[in-house]
C-alpha atoms as one frame of an Amber mdcrd trajectory, in Angstrom:
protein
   8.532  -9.028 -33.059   5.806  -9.736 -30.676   3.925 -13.169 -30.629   0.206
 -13.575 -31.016  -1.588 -16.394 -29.705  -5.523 -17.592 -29.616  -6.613 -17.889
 -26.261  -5.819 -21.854 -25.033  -2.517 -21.758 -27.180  -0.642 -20.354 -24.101
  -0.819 -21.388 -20.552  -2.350 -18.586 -18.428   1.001 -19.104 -16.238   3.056
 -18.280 -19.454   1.568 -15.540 -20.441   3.243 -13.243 -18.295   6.970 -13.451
 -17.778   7.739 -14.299 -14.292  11.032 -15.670 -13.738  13.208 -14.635 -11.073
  15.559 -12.127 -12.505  19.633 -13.598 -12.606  20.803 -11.904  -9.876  23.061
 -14.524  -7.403  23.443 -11.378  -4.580  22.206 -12.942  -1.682  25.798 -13.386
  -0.625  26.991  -9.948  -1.291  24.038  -8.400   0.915  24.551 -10.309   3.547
  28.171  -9.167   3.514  27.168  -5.320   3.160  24.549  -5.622   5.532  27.454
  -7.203   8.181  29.403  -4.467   7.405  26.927  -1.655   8.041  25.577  -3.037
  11.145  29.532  -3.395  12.331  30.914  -0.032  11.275  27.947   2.097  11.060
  28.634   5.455   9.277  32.012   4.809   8.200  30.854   1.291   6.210  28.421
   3.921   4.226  31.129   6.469   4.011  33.359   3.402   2.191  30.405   2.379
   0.027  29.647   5.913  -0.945  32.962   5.904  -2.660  33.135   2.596  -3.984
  30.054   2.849  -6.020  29.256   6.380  -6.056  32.121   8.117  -6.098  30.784
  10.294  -3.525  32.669  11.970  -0.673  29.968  14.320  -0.130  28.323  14.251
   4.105  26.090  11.570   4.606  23.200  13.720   5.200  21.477  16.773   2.814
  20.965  19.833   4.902  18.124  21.726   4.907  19.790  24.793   2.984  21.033
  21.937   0.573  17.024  20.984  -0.088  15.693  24.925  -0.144  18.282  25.865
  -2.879  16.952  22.561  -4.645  13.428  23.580  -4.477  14.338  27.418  -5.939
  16.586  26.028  -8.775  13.577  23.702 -10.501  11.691  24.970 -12.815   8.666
  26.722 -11.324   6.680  25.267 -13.916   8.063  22.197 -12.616   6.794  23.045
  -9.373   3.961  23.773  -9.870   3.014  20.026 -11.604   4.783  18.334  -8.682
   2.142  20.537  -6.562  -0.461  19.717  -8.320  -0.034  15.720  -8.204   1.046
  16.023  -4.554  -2.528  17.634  -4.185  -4.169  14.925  -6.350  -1.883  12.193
  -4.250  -2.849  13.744  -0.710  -6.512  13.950  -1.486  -7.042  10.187  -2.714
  -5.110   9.058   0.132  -6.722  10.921   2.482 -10.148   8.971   2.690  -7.799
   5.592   3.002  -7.819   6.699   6.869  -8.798   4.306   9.110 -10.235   5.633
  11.974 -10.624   3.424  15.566 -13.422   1.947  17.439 -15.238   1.155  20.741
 -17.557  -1.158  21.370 -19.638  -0.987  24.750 -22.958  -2.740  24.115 -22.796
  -5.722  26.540 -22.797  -4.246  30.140 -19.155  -3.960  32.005 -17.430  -4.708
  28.531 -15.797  -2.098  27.225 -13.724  -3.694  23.484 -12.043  -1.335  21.341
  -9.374  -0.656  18.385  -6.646   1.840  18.473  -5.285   2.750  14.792  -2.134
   4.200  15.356   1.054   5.140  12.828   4.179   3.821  13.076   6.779   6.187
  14.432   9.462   6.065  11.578   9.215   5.030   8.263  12.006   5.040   5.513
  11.604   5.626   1.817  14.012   4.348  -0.353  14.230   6.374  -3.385  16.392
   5.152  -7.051  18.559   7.212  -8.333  21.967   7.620  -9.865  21.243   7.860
 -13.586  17.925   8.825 -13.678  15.713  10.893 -10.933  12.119   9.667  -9.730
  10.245  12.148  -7.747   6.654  10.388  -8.748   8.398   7.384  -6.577   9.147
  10.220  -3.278   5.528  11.418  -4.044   3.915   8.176  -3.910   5.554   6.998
  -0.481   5.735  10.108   1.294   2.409  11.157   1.324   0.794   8.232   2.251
   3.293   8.414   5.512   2.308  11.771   5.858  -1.004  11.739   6.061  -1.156
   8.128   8.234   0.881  10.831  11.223   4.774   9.281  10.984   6.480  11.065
  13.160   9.950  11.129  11.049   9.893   9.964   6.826  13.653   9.574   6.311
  14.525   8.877   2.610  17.813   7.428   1.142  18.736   7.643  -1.833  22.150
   7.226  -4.297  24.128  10.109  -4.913  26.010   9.950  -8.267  29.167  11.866
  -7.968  27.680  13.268  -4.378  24.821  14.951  -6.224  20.993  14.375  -6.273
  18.897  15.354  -8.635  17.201  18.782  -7.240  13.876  17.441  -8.756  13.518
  14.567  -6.347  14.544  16.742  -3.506  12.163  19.183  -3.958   9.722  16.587
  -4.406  10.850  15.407  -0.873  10.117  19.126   0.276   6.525  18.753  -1.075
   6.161  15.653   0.001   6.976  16.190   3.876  10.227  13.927   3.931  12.055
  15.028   7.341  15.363  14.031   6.495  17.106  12.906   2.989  20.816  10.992
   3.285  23.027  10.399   0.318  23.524   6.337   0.739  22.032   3.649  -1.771
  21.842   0.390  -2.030  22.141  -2.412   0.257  23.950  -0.112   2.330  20.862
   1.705   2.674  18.704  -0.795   3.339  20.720  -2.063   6.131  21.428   1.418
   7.440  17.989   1.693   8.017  17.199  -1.436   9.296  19.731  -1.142  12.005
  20.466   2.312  12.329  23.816   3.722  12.224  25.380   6.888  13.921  23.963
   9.200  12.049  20.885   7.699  10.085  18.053   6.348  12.807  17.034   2.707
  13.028  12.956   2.968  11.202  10.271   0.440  11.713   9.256   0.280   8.494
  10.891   0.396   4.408   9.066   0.919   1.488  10.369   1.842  -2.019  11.589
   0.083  -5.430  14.896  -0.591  -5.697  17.401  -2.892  -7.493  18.507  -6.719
  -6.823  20.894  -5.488  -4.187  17.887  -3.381  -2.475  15.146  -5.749  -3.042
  17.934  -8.730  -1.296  18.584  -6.505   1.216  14.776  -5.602   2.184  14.465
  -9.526   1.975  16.903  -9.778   4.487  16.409  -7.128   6.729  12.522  -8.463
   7.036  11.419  -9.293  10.463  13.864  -6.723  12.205  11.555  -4.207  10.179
   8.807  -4.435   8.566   8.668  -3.545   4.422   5.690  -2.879   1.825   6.472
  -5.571  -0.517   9.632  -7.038  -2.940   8.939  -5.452  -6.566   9.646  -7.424
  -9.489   9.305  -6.427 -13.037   6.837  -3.328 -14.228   3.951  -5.757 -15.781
   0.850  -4.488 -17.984  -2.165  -5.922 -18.960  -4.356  -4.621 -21.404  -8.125
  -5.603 -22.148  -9.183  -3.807 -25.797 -11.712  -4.640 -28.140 -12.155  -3.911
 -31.853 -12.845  -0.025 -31.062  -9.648   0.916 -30.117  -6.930   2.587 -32.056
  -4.180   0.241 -32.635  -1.327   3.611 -32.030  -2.946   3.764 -28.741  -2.962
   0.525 -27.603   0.914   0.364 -29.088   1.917   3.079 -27.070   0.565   1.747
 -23.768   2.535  -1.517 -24.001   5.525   0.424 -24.651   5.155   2.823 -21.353
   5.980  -0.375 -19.409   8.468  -2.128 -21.732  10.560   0.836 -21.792  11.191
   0.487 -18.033  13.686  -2.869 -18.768  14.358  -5.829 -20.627  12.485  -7.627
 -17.999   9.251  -6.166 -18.077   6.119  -7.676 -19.240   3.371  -6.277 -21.543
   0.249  -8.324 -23.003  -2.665  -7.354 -25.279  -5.824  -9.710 -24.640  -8.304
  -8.950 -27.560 -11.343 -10.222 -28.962 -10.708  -8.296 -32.527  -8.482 -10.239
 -35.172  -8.195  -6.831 -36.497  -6.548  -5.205 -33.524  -4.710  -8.008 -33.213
  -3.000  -7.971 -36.491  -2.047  -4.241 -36.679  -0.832  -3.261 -33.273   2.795
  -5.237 -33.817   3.223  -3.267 -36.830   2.322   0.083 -34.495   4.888  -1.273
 -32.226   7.416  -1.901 -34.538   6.706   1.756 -35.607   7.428   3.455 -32.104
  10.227   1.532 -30.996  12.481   3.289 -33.672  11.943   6.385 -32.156  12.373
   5.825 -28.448  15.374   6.546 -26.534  15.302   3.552 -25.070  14.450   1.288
 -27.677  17.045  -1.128 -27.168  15.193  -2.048 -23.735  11.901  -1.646 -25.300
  12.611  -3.802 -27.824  13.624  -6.998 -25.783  10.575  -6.352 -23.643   8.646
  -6.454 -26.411  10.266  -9.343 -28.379  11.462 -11.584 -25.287   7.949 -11.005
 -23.138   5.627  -9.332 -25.199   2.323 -11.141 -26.281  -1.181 -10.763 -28.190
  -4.121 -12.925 -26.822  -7.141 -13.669 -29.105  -9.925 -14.455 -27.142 -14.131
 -14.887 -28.489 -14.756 -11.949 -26.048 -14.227  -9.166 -23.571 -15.851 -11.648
 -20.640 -12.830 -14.205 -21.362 -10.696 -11.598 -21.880 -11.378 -10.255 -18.249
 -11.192 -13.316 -17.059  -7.472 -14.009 -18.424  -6.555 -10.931 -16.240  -7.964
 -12.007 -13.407  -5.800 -15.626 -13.307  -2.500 -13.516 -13.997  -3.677 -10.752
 -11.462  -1.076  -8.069 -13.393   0.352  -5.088 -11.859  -1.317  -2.720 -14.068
  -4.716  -3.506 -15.581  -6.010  -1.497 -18.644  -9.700  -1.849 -19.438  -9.613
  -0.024 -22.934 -13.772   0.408 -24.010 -16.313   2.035 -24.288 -18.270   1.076
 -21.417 -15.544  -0.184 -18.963 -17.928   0.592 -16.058 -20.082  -2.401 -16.567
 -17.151  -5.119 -16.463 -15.792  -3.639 -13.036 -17.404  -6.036 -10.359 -15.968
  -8.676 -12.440 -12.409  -7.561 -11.979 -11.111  -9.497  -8.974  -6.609  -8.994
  -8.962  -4.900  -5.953 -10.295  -2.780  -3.836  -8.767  -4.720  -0.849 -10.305
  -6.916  -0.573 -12.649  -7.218   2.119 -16.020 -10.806   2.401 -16.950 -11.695
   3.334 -20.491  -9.710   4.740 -23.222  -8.669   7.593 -21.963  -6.755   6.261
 -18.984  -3.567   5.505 -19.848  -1.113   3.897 -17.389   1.087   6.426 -17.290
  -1.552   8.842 -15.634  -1.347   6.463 -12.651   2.197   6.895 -12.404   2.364
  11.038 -12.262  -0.578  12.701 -11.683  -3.511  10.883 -11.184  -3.470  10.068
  -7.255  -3.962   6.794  -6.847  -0.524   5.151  -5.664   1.690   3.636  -8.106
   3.474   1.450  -5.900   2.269  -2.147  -6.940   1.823  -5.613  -6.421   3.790
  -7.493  -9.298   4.389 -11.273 -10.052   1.161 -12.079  -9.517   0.998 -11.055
  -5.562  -2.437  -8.746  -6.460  -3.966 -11.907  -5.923  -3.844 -11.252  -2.167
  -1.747  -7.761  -1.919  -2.647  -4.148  -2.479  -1.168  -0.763  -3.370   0.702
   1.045  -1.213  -1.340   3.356   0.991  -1.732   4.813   4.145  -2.222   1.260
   5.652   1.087   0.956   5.209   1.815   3.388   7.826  -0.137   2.482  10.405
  -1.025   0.114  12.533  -3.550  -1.382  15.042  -3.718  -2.435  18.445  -6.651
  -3.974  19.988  -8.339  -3.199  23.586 -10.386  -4.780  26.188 -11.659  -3.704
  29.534 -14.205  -5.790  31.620 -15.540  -5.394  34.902 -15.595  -7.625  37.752
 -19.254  -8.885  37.802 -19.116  -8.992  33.543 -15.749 -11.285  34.026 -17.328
 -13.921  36.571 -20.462 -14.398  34.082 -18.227 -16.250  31.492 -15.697 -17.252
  33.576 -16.547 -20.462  33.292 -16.810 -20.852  29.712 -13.042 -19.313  29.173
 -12.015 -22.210  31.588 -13.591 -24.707  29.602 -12.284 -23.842  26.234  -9.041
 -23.561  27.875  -9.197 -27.022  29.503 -10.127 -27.917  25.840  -6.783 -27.029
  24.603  -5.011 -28.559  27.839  -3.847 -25.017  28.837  -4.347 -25.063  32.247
  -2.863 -22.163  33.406  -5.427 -20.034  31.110  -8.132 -20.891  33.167  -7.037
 -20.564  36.484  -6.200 -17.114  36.113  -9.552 -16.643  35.338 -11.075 -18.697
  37.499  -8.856 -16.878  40.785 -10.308 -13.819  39.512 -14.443 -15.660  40.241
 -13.054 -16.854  43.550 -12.223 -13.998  45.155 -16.071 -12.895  44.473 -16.482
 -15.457  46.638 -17.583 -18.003  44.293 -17.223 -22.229  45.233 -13.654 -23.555
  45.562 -11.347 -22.658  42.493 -10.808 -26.964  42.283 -14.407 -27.639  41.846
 -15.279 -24.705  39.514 -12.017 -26.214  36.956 -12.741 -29.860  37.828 -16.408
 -28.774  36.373 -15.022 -27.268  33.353 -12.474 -30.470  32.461
């Protein structure tokens, strides 16, 4: 049964459950990671079978991903379409564009906004298929102009779902491989001889993935480590306690570790939405993970009002933020960390998952503090210019020297200093024994 507290019974830092989840793997990545980087294809071959039973080739052909795409359910399809269109055209204005700057004569200052040239998507699978998760990071890499979107994934028994590759299809993935795991991870990180070395690795995985994307940091670069789905959600005495029920079950059903809190300034609300939850976990599939969610993680904050309320969620900073009433407009400039945020009643989490647009790759554990969704950021990046003419340089010549002398870099201002003396300028020792 879930616990309800009155605001100031519970530490803000124990409202949400964020404890490192028992996994002791760090050795057993490092090992897998060793392995891949020493025998390349064949390591991935030997994991393949180990853990997937898979003997199937390393890479899905395109004939492999067309029959895919024909065997779903054109129904099917046409959703996927439809929140690949909703996806693409969110994303789309998150485009940075680049910039010049010429306004001081014979300085020419500039930024180039450029996307990295590979990216790789790492994609769940095994028993269950994600194609929201292929969505969500191919798209962004599509539209930010990657040159190649590789996406691994684990192949059960050498199969993958034909869902999630006909997402991939929709989504512009270039090339899908049957690995998982660590392997993965590591495979794409360092290359091997048949899956290319990317710059970048995004996607949720597992203890083994998120250790491995850990680990691999620094050779590439990744979007973040995921912990834990986490919800949040603001209601007051309006809302219909089924509602609010089923909400904090979309995220507890996702595992035992997951985190959902009610912060409400109606006693009312309060009191009937464990007895709605109690309801609804005897008829979910997966009420046995639900259920410890719920029981182990699960809380009910009563606060005097929706102001304290909001700012509750703004100390935890949770992944998902729902802002259930009426008028959920007028409380927005006062929302300062979520990962995203569900405005009004009719905004359910789950919409942000699917079909909605924006991304649903999130900042958990607190990190919306200082870290965003995934976008098409993500997939660029920017390099900086500057051009300056002779006559421009030798007019602040001097200055450079001097707040290089400052530093007791010598060397800095000299080689701008040689630049002045060639114009014919006094000796280079004067001008620095000025400056120091």
């Amino acid at each position: 049964m879930i616990r309800t507290y009155k605001y100031g019974e519970v530490a803000p830092e124990d409202i949400f459950a964020r404890t490192e989840m028992p996994a002791n793997v760090e050795n057993i990545v490092s090992e897998i990671i060793d392995t891949v980087r020493r025998d390349g294809d064949e390591a991935l071959r030997r994991y393949n079978l180990e853990f997937d039973r898979s003997r199937e080739p390393l890479e899905v052909t395109p004939e492999e991903i067309d029959e895919a795409y024909r065997s779903v359910d054109p129904e099917l399809i046409e959703i996927l379409e439809e929140a690949a269109a909703n996806i693409r055209e969110f994303h789309s204005r998150q485009k940075r564009n680049s910039f010049i700057l010429n306004e001081k004569p014979g300085i020419v200052m500039g930024q180039k906004v450029v996307p990295i040239e590979r990216a790789g998507l790492y994609v769940p699978g095994g028993t269950a298929a994600y194609p929201s998760t292929v969505l969500m990071n191919c798209i962004p890499a599509h539209i930010a102009g990657v040159s190649e979107i590789i996406i691994t994934t684990p192949a059960t028994d050498g199969k993958i779902s034909p869902v999630l590759l006909a997402a991939a299809k929709i989504g512009g993935a270039n090339r899908i491989f049957r690995v998982g795991g660590a392997q993965a991870v590591a495979a794409l990180a360092y290359g091997t001889e048949t899956i290319p070395a990317v710059d970048k690795i995004v996607g949720p995985g597992n203890a083994f993935v998120a250790e491995a994307k850990k680990q691999v940091y620094g050779r590439v670069s990744i979007d973040m480590i995921a912990g834990p789905s986490e919800i949040l959600i603001v209601a007051d005495g309006t809302c219909v306690p089924e509602v609010v029920a089923a909400d904090m079950l979309s995220q507890a059903e996702h595992d035992r570790f997951a985190t959902a809190v009610l912060v409400t300034d109606s006693p009312e609300l309060a009191e009937a939405v464990p007895q709605e939850l109690e309801k609804q976990l005897k008829v979910l599939p997966r009420e046995e993970i639900a259920r410890a969610s719920i029981d182990h993680n699960g809380k009910i904050i009563l606060t005097e009002d929706i102001e304290t309320a909001i700012d509750i969620a703004n100390e935890i900073a949770p992944e998902h933020f729902e802002l259930c009433v009426d008028n959920p407009f007028d409380y927005l400039d006062r929302i300062r960390n979520a990962g995203s945020i569900f405005l009004g009643k009719n905004c359910p989490e789950a919409l942000g998952d699917y079909f909605a647009g924006p991304n649903h790759t999130l900042p958990t554990g607190g990190t919306a503090r200082f870290n965003s969704p995934l976008s098409v950021d993500d997939f660029t990046k920017k390099m900086q210019y500057s051009y300056y003419t002779e006559d421009a340089l030798a007019k602040i010549a001097d200055k450079v020297a001097r707040f290089a002398a400052e530093e007791g870099l010598d060397a800095h201002g000299r080689s701008v200093l040689v630049r002045k003396n060639r114009k014919g300028a006094v000796s280079h020792e004067s001008i620095y024994q000025r400056t120091v």
